[in-house]
Structures are given as C-alpha cells and as structure tokens.
C-alpha positions in Angstrom: 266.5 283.7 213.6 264.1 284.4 210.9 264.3 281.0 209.4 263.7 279.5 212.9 260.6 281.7 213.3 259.2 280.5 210.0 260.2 276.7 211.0 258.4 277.0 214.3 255.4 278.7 212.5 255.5 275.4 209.6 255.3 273.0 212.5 252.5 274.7 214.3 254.3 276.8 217.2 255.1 280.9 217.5 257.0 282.2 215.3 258.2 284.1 218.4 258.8 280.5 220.2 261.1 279.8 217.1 263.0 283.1 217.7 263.7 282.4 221.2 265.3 279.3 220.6 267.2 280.5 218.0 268.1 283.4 220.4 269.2 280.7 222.9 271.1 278.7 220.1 272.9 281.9 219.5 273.6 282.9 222.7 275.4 279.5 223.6 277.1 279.7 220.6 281.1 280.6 220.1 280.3 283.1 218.1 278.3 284.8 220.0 280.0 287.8 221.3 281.3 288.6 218.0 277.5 289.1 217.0 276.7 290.7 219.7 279.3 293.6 219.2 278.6 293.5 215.2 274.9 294.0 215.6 274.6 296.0 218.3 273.3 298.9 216.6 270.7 296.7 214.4 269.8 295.5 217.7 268.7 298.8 219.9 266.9 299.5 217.0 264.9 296.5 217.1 264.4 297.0 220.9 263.1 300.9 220.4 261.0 299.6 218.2 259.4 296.4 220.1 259.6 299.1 223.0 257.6 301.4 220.5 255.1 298.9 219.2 254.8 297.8 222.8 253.5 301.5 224.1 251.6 301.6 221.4 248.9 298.8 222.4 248.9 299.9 225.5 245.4 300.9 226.4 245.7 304.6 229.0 241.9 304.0 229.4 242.4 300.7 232.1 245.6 302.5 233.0 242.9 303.2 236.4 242.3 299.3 236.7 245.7 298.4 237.2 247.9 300.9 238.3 247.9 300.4 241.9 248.1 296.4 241.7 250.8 297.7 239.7 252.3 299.5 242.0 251.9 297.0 244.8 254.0 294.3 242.3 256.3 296.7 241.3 257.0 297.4 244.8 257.4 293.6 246.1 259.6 292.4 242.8 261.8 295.6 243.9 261.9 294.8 247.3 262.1 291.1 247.4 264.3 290.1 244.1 267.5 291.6 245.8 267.0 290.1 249.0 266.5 286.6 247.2 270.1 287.2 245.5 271.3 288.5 248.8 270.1 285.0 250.2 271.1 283.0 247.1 274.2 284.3 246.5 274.9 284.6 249.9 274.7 281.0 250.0 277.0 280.5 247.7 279.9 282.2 249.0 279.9 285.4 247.3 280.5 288.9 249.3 277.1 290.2 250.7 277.9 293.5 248.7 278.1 291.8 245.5 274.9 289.7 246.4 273.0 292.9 246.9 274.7 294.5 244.1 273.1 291.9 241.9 270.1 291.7 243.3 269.7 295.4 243.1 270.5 295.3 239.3 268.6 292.1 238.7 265.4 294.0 240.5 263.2 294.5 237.7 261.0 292.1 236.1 261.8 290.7 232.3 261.3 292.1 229.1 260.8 288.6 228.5 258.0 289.1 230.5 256.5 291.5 228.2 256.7 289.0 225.4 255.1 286.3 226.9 251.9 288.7 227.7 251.4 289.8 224.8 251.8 286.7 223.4 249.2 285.5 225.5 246.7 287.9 225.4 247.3 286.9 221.3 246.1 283.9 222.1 243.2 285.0 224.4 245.0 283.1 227.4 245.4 286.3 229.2 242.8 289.6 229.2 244.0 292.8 228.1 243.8 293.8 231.7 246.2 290.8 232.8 248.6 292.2 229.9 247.8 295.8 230.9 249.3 294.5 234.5 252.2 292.8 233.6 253.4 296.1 230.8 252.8 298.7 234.2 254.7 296.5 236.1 257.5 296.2 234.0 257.5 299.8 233.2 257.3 301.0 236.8 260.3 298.3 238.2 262.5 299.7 234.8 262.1 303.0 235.9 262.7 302.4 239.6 265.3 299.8 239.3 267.7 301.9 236.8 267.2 304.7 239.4 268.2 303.1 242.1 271.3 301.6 240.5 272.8 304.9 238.6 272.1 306.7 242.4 273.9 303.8 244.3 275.9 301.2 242.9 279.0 302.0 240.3 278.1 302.0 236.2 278.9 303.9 233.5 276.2 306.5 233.8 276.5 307.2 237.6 275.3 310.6 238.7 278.3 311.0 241.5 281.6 310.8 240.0 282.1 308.2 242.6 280.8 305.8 241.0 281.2 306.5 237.6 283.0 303.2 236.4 283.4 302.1 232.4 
C-alpha cells in the first residue's frame, strides 16, 4: 500500500488515491482474508488513530454553523438508506426482514466519506464548513446507526440476550 501511495504521488495523484487502489487490489485479492485476520490489530490501530487525527481538526467553534444541517442529513441518510435496501433488495428477491436488516446496518454514511472531505478541503475544493458538515454527519449517523442495530437487530454486542448472536 505504501509503495502505491508513493507511485500515485510520482505520477501526480494522492498518495491517498494510490492507497485506495491498492486497498481495492487487496481486497479482490485471494489473499485477502488471510490479511485481514493477520493485521487486524495493526489495523484498529490505524483506524483510532485516523479517528483521532480526524477529531483533532475538527473545529468546535462552527460546530454552531452546521449542527442542525447536520442533524437534518443525519436524519434523512438514517431514514431513507434502509428504505432504499428495503426497495432494492426487495427487488431482488430477498426476505423483507433481511432487506431492512441491511439497510438498517448499512444506515450510516462512509468513513470513506470522511476521507474524501478532508481530502478536499486539502485541496481547497471544499470549505472547512463543507468538511465540518460532512465529519457531524458521519459522527451523528455512527452513533445513531450502531444504536439502533445493537437495540434491534441480532450481533455480537446486543443489549437483550435475544439477540446476542457471535
């Protein structure tokens, strides 16, 4: 991955457009659940710290400016992304409980998401207040969305026994 960043950067892209396609090289790749399960540890660190860095630049003081858009987002991703599954999956032929089930899992934005702002407000395509948008909004549908799915749908950190499921 790091030698793709680099390549990317030598021939005048990202280096974080080089790791994403070696991150989708990878993940196509045979190998790929064997590194998956070998780095897992070396990867939650990376994650708490992007997840660190990320909080880090993020400015409380237009926290005001964006919340309630935020909120308003936040709200439609969480309400509309599961009843798009529902409907696509639906469509499909899958069960309607598994289409929602999905959908319901499924209903928070990217962490993608938070790459590509602050990639762009790098790059002055996006203002910090754009970026400031996009980080609430992702924040408030991670929150939301993990809530609704340990209170309602089986996994392995379920607060009901019921559906506590490894």
């Amino acid at each position: 991955c790091l030698a793709m960043a680099e390549g990317a950067q030598a021939v005048g892209l990202t280096r974080e457009i080089g790791a994403f396609i070696a991150g989708v090289t990878l993940a196509t790749s045979p190998i790929a659940q064997y590194i998956a399960i070998s780095l897992k540890p070396l990867r939650d660190f990376f994650l708490v710290l992007f997840f660190f860095a990320l909080g880090a630049g993020f400015n409380l003081e237009l926290l005001s400016q964006v919340i309630w858009p935020a909120l308003v987002l936040a709200g439609a991703v969480l309400i509309l992304k599961p009843i798009i599954f529902r409907f696509l999956l639906g469509n499909m032929s899958e069960r309607s409980a598994l289409a929602w089930d999905v959908g319901f899992r499924l209903g928070q934005i990217s962490e993608f998401s938070l790459l590509v702002a602050f990639v762009a407000f790098e790059r002055s395509i996006l203002s910090e207040q754009g970026s400031l948008l996009i980080q609430a909004t992702a924040i408030i549908t991670f929150a939301l969305s993990s809530y609704i799915v340990v209170f309602n749908y089986p996994n392995p950190i379920a607060i009901s026994d019921k559906l506590r499921r490894d």
